[in-house]
C-alpha positions in Angstrom: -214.5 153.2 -22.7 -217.3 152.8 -19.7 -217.0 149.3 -18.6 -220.5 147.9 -16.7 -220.2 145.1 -15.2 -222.6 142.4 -15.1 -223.1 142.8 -11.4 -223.8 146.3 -12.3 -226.1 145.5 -15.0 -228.0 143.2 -13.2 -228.8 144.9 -9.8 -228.6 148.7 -11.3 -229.6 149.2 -14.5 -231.8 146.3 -15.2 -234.1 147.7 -11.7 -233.6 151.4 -12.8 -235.6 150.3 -16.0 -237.5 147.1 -15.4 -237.9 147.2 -11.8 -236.7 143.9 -11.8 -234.1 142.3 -9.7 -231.7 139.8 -11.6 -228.9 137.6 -10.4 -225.0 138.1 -11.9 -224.8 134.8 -13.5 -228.5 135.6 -15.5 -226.5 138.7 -17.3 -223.7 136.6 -18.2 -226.2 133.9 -19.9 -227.7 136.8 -21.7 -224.1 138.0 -23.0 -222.9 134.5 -23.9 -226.4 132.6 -25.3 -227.6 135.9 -26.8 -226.1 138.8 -27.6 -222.3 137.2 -28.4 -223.7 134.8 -31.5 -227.1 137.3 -33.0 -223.9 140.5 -32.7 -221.1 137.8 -34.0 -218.7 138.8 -31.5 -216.5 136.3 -29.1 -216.3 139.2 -25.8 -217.7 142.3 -24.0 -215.2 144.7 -25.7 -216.2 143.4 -29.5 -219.7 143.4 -28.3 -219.5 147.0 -27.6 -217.3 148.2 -30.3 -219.9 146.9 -32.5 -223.2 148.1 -31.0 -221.3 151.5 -30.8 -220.6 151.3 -34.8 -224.5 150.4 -35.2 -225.2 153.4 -33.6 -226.9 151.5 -30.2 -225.0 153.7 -27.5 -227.4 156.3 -28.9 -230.2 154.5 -27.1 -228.7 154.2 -23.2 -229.6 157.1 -21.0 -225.9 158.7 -20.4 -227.0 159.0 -16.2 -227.2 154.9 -16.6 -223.4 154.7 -17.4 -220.8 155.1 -15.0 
């Protein structure tokens, strides 16, 4: 499994897409406020077992994953 951190997330793929520069500790809001409770999972590796059984991993550019 590709792990991206949210260090990763924040100062990589977030400007590759947005252009946007985002601090570490704004991902990890976003994980635990957001996508945690609307996915109902407690952790990262839940969280992406389950966006890969919707079929999201589909939707990520494979050059953006490590």
């Amino acid at each position: 499994m590709n792990r991206i951190r949210s260090r990763e997330v924040a100062m990589e793929v977030i400007y590759q897409m947005e252009g946007k520069k985002l601090r570490k500790g704004t991902i990890d809001c976003v994980f635990t406020d957001q996508l945690f409770p609307k996915f109902e999972v407690y952790n990262r590796q839940a969280l992406y077992a389950k966006l890969v059984q919707l079929g999201y991993n589909r939707l990520i550019p494979n050059e953006m994953l490590p």
